[in-house]
C-alpha positions as CSV (number, residue, x, y, z in Angstrom):
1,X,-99.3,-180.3,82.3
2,X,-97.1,-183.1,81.2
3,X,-97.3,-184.3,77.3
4,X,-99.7,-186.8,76.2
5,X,-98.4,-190.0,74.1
6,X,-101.1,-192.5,72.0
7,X,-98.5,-195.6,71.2
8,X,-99.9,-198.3,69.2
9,X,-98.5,-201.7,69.6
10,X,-97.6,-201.1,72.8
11,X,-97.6,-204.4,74.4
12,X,-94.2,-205.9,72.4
13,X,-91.1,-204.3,71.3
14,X,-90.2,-201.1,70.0
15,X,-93.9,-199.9,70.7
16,X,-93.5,-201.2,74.9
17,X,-90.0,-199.7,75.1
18,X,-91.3,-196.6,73.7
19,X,-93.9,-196.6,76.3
20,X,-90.9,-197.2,79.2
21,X,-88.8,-194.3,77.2
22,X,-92.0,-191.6,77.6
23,X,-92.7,-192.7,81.4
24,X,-89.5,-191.7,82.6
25,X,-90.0,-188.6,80.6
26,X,-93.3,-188.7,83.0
27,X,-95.5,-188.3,79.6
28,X,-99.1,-189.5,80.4
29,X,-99.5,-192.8,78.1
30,X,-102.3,-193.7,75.9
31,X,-101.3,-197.7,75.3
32,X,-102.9,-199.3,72.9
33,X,-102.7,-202.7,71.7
34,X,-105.4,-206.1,70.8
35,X,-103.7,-208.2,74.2
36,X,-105.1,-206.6,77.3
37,X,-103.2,-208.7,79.6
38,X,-100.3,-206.6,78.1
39,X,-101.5,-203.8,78.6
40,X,-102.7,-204.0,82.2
41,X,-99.4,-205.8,83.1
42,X,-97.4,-202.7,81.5
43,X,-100.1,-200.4,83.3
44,X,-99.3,-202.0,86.4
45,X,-95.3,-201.0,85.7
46,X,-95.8,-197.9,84.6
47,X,-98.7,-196.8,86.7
48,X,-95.9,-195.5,89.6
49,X,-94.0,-193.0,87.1
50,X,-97.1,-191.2,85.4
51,X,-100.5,-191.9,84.2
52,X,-101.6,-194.7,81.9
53,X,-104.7,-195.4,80.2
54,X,-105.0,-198.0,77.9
55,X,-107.0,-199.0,74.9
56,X,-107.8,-202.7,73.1
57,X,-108.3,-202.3,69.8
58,X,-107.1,-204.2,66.5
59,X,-105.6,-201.1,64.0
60,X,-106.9,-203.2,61.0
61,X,-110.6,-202.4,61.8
62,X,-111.4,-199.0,61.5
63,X,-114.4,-199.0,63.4
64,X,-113.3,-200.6,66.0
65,X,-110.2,-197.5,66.1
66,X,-112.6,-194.6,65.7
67,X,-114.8,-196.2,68.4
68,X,-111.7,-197.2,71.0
69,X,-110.2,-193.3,70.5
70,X,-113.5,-191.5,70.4
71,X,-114.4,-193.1,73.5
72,X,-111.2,-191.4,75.2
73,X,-112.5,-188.8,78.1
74,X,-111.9,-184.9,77.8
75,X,-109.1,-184.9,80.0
76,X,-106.9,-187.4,77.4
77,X,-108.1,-185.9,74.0
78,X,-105.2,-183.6,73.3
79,X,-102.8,-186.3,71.8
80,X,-99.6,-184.4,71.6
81,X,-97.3,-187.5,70.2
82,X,-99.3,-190.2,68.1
83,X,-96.6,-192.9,67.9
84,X,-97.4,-195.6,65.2
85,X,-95.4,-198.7,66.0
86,X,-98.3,-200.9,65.6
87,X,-97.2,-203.2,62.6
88,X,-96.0,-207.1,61.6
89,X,-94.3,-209.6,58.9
90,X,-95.5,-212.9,58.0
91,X,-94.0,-215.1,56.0
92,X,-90.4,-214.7,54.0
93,X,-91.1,-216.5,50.3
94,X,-90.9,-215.3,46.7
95,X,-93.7,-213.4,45.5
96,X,-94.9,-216.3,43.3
97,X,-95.1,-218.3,46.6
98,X,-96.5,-216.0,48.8
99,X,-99.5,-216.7,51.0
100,X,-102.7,-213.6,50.6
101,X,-103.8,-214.0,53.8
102,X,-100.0,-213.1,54.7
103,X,-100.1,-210.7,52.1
104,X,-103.7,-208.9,53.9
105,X,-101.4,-208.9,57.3
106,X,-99.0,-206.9,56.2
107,X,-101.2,-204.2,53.9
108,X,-103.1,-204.0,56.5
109,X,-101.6,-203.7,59.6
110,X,-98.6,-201.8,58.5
111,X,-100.5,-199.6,56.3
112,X,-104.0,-199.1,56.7
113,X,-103.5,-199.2,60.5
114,X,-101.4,-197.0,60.7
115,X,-103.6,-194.8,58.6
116,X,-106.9,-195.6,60.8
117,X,-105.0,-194.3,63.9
118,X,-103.4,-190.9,62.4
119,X,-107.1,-190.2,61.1
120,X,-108.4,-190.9,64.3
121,X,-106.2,-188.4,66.1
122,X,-105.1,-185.9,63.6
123,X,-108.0,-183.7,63.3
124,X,-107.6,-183.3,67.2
125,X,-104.3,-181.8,66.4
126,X,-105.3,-180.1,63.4
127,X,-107.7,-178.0,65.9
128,X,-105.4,-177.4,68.4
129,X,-102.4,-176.4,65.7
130,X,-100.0,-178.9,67.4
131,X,-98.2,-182.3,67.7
132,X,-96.0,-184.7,66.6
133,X,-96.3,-188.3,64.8
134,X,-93.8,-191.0,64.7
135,X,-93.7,-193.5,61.9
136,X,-92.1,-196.6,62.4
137,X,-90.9,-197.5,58.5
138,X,-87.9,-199.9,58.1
139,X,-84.4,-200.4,56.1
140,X,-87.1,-202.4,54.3
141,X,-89.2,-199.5,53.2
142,X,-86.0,-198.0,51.5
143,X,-84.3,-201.0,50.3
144,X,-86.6,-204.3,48.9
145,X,-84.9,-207.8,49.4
146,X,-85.4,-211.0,47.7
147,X,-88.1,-213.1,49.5
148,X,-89.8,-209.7,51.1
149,X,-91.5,-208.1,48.5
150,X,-95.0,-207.3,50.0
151,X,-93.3,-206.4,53.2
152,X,-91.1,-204.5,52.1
153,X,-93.7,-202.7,49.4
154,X,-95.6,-201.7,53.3
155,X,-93.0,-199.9,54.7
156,X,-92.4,-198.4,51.3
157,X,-96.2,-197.1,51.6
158,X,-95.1,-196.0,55.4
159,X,-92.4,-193.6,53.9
160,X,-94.7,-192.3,51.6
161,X,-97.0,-191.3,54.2
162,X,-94.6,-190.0,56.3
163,X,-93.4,-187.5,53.8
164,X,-97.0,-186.8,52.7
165,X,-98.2,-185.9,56.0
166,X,-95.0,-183.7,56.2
167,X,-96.6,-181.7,53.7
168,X,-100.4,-181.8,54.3
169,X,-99.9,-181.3,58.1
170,X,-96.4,-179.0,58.6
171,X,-98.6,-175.9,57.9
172,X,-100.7,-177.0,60.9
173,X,-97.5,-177.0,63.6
174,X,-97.6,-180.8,63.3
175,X,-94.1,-182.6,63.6
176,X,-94.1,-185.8,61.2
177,X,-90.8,-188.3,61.8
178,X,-90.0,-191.4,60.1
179,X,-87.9,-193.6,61.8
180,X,-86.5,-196.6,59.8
181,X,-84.4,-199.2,61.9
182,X,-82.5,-202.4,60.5
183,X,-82.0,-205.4,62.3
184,X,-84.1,-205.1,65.5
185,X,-84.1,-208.5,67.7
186,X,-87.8,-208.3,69.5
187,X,-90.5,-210.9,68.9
188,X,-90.6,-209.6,65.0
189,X,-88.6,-212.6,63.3
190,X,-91.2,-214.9,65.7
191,X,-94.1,-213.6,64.0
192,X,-92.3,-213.5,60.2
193,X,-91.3,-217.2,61.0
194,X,-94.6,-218.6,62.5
195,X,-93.7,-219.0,66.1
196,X,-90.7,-221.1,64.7
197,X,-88.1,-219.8,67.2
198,X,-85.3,-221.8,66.1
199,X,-85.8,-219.8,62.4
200,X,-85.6,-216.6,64.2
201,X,-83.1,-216.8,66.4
202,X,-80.6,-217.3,63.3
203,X,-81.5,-214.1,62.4
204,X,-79.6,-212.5,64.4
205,X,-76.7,-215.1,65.1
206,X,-73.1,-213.6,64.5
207,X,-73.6,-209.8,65.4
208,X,-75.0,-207.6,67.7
209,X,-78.7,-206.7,66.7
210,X,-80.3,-203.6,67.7
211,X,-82.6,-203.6,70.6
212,X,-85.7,-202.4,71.1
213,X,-84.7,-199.4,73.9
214,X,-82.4,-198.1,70.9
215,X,-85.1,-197.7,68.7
216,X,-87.2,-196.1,71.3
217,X,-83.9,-193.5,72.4
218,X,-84.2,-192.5,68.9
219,X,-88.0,-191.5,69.3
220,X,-86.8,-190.0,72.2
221,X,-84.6,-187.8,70.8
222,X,-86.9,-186.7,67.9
223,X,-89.9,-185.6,70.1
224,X,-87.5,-183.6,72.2
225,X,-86.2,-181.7,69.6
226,X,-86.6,-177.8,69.7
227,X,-89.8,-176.1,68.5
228,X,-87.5,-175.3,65.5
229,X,-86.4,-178.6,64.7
230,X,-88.4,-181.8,62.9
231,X,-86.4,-185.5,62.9
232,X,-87.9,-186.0,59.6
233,X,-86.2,-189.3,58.6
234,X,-84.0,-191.2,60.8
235,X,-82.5,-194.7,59.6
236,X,-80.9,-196.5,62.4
237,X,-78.7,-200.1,61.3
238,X,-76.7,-202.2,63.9
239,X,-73.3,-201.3,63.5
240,X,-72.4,-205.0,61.9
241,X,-75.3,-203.7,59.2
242,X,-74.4,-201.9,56.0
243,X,-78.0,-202.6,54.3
244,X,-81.2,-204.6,54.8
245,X,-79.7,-207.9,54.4
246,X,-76.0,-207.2,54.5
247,X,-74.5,-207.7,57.5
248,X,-71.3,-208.6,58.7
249,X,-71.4,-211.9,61.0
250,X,-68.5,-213.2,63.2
């Protein structure tokens, strides 16, 4: 029987590409995201490759992941990839000017989601002695910027986690990957910026960006690895990209 992915933020970016990457890989899809008219649109796109189910939950509330995953019938409870793309920016200030409630975004999607989702589905693996979870960290997580100090201080925490549930979990035949990409041109700077597209789109004026289907070849290529082999830290920069904020524009 075909492999069974949980992807969360699976309605944008990296997280839907990912979703297009497994189903031609015929995976059956666990899609999860908060906009269901995202996820029964991807359903319907998917739907003719393999089998999708989908669940609408927000990763910040942990009873509303516990209850959205536990609900999951028999036949889709042995989660053999947890991919945790779910995960935002808002706001690009210095820290003295920086908003909380932008601050509580970021802790707690890209952190404490990510944990409410892996504790959700990692005992099923611990069980069953098998799996594999993705991490989606950042350049950012390994290299702090002016301007992105909380953000970057959440995809530090992501790194952490993925090398410390390398080591809690590796004697339990679980796979743990980080995968850190650069300068990725999806609806990301949108959400940093405010819905002020004219912000984001200078972003990535003057070079090539990274897409979102790169990112997800790379997840690709780490859940296919031989039984032998763990992808345990991948960074991936644009090729105009030497670091988190330096890159060469034309």
């Amino acid at each position: 029987m075909s492999r069974i992915a949980l992807i969360t933020g699976a309605t944008s970016g990296i997280g839907r590409a990912t979703a297009k990457a497994f189903a031609d890989l015929s995976y059956r899809l666990i899609l999860c995201g908060r906009r269901q008219d995202r996820l029964s649109e991807l359903t319907d796109e998917l739907g003719g490759q393999t089998t999708v189910t989908t669940l609408n939950f927000d990763v910040r509330d942990w009873a509303d992941v516990n209850d959205a995953i536990s609900t999951l019938p028999d036949e889709w409870k042995a989660i053999d990839i947890l991919v945790n793309s779910a995960g935002n920016a808002h706001g690009m200030s210095a820290i003295q000017d920086g908003e909380p409630a932008d601050w509580d975004q970021m802790i707690d999607g890209n952190v404490q989601g990510l944990l409410y989702v892996s504790k959700a589905v990692m005992p099923g693996m611990v069980s069953r002695q098998r799996g594999h979870i993705v991490n989606l960290s950042s350049v950012a997580g390994k290299q702090t910027y002016a301007n992105g100090a909380v953000y970057c201080a959440s995809k530090a925490a992501v790194e952490a986690l993925s090398t410390g549930m390398r080591l809690d979990l590796t004697q339990h035949g679980i796979k743990v990957t980080n995968i850190a990409p650069g300068a990725v041109e999806t609806e990301f700077s949108v959400v940093r910026f405010k819905g002020d597209t004219e912000r984001a789109a200078k972003v990535y004026e003057g070079f090539a960006p990274l897409t979102a289907d790169d990112i997800a070849d790379s997840i690709v290529y780490a859940v296919t690895a031989p039984a032998n082999v763990t992808i345990a830290d991948m960074t991936i920069l644009a090729s105009a990209q030497s670091a988190a904020t330096t890159i060469n524009r034309k």
